[in-house]
N, C-alpha and C positions, 0 to 999 in steps of 0.2 A: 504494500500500500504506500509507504514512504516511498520508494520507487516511480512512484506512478504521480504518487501530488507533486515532485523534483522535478517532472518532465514538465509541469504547469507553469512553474514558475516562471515569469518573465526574464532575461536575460539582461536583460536595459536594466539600466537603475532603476530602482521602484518604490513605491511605500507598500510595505506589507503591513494589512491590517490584519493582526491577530484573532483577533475578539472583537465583540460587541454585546453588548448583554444590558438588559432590559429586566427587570421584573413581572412575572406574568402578571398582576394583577395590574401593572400599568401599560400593558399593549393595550396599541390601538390609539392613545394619547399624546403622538411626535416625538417623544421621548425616543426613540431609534433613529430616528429622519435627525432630531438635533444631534444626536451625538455622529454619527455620519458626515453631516453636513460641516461642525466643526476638522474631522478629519482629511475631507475633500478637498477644505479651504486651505490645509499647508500643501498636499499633493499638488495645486493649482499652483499656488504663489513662488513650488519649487521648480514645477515643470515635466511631474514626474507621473507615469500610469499608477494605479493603484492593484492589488492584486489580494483577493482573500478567498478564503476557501472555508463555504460555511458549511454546517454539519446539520440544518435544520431546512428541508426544501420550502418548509411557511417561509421562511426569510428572503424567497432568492425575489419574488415580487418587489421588497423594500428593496430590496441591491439594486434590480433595473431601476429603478425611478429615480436612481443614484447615476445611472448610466453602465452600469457594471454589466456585462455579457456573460451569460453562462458557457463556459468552456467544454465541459465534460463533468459527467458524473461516475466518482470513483465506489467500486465497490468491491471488496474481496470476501468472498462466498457471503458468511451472512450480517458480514460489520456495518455500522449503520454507513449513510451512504456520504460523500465528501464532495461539495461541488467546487471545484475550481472559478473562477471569477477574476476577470478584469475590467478594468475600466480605462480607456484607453484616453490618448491626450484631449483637450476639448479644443476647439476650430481655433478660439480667443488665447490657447496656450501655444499655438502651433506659430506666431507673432515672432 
């Protein structure tokens, strides 16, 4: 499995988003969209794609509206499932 999320990563310099985490009793309330958005904003101001790989498919909806593309989804026999994700530079970063 580590093999396989390696092949995902970006080559380019990047910001790796390890985590995000929210409280289930506060989904649904921006609270994921703000802490995102704070992180996009150093990715922008560096110049740099973003790349994370979440462990929960509710979440990949909030990643797109982040701009973030699903790459693949990894799975080894029955472990839960790994999605790769990036987000690629924006039109206004490509300047």
């Amino acid at each position: 499995m580590l093999e396989q999320m390696g092949s995902y990563h970006p080559s380019e310099p990047h910001w790796y988003l390890p985590l995000i985490g929210v409280d289930p009793a506060l989904h649904g309330k921006g609270y994921g969209s703000a802490l995102m958005e704070y992180a996009l904003i150093q990715c922008d101001r560096d110049r740099k794609v973003a790349y994370l790989e979440s462990s929960n498919p509710k979440n990949i909806t909030l990643h797109e509206r982040h701009g973030f593309e699903l790459l693949s989804t990894i799975q080894v026999g029955v472990s839960p499932p790994i999605l790769p994700m990036l987000r690629k530079l924006r039109p206004q970063q490509l300047r």
